[in-house]
Chimera marker file (.cmm) of the C-alpha trace (Angstrom):
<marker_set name="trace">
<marker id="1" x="167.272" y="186.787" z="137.758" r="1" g="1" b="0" radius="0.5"/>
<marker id="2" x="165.667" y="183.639" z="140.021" r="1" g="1" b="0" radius="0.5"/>
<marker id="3" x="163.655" y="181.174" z="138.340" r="1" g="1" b="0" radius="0.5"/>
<marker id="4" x="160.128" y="181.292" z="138.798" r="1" g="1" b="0" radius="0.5"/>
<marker id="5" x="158.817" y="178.656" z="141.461" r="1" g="1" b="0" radius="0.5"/>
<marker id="6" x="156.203" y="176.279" z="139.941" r="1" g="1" b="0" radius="0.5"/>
<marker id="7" x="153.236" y="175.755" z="141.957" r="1" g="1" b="0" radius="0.5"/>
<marker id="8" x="152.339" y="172.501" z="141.969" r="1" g="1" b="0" radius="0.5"/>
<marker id="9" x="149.422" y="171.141" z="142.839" r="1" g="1" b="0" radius="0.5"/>
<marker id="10" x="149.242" y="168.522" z="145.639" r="1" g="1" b="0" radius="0.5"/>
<marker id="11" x="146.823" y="165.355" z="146.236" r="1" g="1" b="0" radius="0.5"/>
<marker id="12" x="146.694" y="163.253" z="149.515" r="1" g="1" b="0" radius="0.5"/>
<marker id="13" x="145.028" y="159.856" z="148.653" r="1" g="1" b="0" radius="0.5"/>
<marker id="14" x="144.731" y="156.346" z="149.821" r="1" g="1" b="0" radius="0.5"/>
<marker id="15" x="146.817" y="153.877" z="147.811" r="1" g="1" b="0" radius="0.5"/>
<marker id="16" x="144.539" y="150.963" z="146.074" r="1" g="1" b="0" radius="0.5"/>
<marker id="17" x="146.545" y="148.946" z="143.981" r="1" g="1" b="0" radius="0.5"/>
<marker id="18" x="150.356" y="149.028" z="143.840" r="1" g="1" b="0" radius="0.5"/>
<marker id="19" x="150.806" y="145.395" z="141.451" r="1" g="1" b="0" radius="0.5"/>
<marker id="20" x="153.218" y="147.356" z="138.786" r="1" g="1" b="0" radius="0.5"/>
<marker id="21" x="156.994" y="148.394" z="139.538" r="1" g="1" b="0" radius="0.5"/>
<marker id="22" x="157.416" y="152.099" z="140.528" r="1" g="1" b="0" radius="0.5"/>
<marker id="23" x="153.907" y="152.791" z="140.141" r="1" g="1" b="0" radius="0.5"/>
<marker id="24" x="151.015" y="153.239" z="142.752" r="1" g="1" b="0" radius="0.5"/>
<marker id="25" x="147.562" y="153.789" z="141.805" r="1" g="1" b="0" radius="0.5"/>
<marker id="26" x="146.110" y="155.955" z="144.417" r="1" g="1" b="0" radius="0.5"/>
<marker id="27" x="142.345" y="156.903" z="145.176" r="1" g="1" b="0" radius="0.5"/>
<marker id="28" x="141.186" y="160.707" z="146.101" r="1" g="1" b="0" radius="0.5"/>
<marker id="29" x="138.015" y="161.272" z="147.659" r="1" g="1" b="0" radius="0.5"/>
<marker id="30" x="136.527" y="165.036" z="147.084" r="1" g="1" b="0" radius="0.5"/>
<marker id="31" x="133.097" y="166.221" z="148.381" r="1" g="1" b="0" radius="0.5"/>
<marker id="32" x="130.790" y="167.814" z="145.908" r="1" g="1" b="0" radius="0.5"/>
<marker id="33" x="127.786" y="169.972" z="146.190" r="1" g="1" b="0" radius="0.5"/>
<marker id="34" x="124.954" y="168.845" z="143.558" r="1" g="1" b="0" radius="0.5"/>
<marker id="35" x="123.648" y="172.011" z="141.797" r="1" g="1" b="0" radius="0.5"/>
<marker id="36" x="119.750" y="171.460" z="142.345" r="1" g="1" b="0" radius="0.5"/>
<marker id="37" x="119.390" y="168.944" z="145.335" r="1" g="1" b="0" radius="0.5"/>
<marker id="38" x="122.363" y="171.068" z="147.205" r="1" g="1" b="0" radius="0.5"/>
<marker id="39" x="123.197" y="167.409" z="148.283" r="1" g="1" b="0" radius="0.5"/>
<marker id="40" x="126.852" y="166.703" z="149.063" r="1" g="1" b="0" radius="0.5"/>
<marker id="41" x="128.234" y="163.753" z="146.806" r="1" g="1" b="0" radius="0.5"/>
<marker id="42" x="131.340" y="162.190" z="147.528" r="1" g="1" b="0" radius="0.5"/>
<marker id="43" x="133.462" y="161.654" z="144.156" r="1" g="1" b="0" radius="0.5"/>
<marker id="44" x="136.929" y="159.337" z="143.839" r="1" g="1" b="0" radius="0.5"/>
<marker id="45" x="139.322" y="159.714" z="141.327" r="1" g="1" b="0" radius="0.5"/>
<marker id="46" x="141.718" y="156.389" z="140.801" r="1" g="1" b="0" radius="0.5"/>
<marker id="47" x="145.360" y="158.309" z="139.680" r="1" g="1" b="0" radius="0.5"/>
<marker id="48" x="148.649" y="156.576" z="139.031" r="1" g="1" b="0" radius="0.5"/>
<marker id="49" x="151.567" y="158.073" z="140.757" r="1" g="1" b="0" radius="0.5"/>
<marker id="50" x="155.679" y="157.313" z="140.557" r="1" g="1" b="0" radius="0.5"/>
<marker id="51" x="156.686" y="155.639" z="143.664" r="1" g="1" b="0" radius="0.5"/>
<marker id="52" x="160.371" y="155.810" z="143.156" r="1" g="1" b="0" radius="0.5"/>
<marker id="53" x="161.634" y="153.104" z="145.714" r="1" g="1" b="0" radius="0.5"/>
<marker id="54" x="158.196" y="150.914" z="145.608" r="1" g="1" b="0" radius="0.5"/>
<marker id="55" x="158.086" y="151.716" z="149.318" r="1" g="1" b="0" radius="0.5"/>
<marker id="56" x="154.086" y="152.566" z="149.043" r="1" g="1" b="0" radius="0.5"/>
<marker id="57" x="151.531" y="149.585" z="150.314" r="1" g="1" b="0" radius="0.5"/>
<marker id="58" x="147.986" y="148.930" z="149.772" r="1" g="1" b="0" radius="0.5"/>
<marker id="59" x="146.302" y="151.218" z="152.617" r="1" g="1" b="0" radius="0.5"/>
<marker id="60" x="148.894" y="153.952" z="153.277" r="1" g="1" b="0" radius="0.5"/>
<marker id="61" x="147.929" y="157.269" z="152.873" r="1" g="1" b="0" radius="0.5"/>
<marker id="62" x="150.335" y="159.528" z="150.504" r="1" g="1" b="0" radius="0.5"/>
<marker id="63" x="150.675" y="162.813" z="149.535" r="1" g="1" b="0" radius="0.5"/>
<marker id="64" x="151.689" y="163.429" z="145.820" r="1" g="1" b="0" radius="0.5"/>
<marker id="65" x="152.650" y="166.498" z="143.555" r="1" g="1" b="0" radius="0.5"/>
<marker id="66" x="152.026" y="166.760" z="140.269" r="1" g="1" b="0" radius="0.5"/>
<marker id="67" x="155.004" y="166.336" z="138.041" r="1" g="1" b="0" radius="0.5"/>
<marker id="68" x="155.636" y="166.124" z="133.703" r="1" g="1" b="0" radius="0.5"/>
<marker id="69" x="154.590" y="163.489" z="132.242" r="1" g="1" b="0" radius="0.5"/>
<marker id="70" x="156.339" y="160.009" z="132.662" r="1" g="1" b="0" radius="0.5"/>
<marker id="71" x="154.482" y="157.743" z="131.143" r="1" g="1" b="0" radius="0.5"/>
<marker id="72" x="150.942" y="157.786" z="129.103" r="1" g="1" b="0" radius="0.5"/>
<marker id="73" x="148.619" y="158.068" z="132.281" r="1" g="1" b="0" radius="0.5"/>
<marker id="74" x="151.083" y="158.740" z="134.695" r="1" g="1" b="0" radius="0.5"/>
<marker id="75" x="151.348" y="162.687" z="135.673" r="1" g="1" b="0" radius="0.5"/>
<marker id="76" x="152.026" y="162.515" z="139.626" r="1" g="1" b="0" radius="0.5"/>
<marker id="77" x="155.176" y="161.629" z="142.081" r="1" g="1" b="0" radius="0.5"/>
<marker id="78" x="154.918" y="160.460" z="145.583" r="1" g="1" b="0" radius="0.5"/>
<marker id="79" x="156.192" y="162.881" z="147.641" r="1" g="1" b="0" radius="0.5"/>
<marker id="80" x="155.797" y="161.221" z="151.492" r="1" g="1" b="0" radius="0.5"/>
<marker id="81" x="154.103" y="158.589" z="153.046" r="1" g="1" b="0" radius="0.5"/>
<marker id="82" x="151.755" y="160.059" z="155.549" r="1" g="1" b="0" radius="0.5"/>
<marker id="83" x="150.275" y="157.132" z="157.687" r="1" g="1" b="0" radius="0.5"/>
<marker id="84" x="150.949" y="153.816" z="156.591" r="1" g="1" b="0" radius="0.5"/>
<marker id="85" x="147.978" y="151.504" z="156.171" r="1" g="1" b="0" radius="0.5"/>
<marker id="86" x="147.153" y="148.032" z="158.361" r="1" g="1" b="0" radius="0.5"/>
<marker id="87" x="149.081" y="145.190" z="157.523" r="1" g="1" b="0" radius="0.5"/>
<marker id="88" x="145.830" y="142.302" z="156.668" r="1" g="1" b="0" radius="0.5"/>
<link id1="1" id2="2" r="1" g="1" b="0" radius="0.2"/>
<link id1="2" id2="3" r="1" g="1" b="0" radius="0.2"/>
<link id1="3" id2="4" r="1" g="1" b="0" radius="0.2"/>
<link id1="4" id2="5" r="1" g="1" b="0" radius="0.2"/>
<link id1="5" id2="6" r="1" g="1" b="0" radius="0.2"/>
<link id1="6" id2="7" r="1" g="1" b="0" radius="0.2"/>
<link id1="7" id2="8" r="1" g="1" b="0" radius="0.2"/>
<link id1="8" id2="9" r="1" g="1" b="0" radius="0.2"/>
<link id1="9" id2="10" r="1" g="1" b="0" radius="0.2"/>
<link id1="10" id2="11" r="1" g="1" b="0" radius="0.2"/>
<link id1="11" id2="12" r="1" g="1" b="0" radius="0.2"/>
<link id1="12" id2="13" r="1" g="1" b="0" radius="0.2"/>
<link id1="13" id2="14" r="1" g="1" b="0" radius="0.2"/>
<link id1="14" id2="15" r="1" g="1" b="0" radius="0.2"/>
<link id1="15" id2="16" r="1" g="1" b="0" radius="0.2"/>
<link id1="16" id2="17" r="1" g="1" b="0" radius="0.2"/>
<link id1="17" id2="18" r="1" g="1" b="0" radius="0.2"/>
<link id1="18" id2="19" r="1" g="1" b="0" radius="0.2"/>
<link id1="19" id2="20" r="1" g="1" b="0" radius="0.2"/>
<link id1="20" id2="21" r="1" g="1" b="0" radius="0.2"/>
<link id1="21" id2="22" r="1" g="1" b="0" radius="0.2"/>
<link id1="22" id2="23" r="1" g="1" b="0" radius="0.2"/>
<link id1="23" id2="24" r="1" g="1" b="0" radius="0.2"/>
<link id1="24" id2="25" r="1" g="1" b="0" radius="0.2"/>
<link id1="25" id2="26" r="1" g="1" b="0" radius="0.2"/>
<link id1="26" id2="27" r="1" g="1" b="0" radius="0.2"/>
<link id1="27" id2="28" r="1" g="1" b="0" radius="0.2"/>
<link id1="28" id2="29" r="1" g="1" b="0" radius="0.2"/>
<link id1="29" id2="30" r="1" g="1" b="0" radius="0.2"/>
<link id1="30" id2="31" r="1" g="1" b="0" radius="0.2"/>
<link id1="31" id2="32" r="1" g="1" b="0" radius="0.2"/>
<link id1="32" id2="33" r="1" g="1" b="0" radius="0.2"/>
<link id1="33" id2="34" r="1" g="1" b="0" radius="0.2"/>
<link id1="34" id2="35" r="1" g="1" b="0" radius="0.2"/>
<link id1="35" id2="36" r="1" g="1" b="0" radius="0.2"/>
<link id1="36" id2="37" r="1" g="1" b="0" radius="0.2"/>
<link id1="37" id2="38" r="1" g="1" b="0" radius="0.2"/>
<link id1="38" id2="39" r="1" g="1" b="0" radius="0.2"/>
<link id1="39" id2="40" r="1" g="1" b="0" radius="0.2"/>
<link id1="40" id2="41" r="1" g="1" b="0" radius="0.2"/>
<link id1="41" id2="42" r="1" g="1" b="0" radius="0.2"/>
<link id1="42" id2="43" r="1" g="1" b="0" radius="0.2"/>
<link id1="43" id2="44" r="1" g="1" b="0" radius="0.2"/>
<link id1="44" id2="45" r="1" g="1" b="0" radius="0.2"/>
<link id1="45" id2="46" r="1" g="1" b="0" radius="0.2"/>
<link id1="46" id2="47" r="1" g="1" b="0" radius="0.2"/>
<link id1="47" id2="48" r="1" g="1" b="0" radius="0.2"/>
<link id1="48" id2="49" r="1" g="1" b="0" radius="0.2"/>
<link id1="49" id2="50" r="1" g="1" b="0" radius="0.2"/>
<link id1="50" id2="51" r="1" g="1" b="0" radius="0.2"/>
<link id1="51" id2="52" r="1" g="1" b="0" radius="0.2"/>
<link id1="52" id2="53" r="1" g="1" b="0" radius="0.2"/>
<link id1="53" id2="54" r="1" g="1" b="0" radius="0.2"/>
<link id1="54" id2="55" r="1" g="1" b="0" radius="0.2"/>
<link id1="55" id2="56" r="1" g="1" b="0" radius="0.2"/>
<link id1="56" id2="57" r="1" g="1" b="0" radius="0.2"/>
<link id1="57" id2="58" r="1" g="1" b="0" radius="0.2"/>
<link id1="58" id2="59" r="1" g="1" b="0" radius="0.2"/>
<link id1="59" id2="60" r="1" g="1" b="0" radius="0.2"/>
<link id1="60" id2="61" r="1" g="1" b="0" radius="0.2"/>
<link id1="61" id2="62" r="1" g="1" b="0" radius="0.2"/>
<link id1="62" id2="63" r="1" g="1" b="0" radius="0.2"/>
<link id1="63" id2="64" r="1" g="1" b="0" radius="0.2"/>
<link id1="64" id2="65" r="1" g="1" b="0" radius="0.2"/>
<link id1="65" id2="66" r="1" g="1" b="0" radius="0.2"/>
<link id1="66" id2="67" r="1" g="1" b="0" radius="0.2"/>
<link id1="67" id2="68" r="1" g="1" b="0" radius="0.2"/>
<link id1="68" id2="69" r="1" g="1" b="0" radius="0.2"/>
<link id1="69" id2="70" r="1" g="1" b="0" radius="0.2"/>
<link id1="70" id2="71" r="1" g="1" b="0" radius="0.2"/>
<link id1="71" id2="72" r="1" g="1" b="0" radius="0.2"/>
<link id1="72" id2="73" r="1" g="1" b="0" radius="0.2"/>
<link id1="73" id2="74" r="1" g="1" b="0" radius="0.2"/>
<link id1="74" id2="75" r="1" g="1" b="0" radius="0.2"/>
<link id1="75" id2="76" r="1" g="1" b="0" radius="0.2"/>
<link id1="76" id2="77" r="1" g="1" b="0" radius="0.2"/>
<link id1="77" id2="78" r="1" g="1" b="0" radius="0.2"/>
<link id1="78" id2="79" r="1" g="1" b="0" radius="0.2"/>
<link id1="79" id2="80" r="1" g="1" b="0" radius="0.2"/>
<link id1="80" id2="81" r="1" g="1" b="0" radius="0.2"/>
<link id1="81" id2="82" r="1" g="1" b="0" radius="0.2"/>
<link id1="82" id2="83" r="1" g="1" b="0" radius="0.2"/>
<link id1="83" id2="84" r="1" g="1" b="0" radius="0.2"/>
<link id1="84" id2="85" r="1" g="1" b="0" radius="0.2"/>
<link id1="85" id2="86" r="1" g="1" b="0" radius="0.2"/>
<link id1="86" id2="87" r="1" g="1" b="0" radius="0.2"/>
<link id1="87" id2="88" r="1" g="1" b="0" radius="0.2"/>
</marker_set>
């Protein structure tokens, strides 16, 4: 028998704040449609992700997967660096 494959979900973000070791917190920005003004909102949700070789800077844009648990608040993995931000 083969092993299931788990689907994962992905999230592509902007990285906001990488200050701790191995650890990147990363913003995602979702549109939302407000159920009586029909209104599009735009929502952002801060999430930490595992950034194995601290390689992630303030500005780049990642792609992550969700992964178990590693630490209290920390549920997602880097996977690649998509563009990297501008050096300020």
């Amino acid at each position: 028998m083969a092993e299931a494959e788990v689907k994962r979900r992905e999230w592509v973000g902007r990285v906001i704040s990488n200050k701790m070791n191995k650890t990147v917190v990363v913003a995602v920005e979702r549109s939302v449609v407000h159920p009586i003004y029909r209104k599009v909102l735009r929502r952002m949700t801060k999430l930490k992700a595992h950034d194995e070789q601290n390689s992630c800077n303030v500005g780049d844009r990642v792609r992550m997967i969700e992964t178990r648990p590693i630490s209290k608040d920390k549920h997602f993995r880097v996977v690649e660096v998509l563009e990297k931000g501008r050096a300020d």
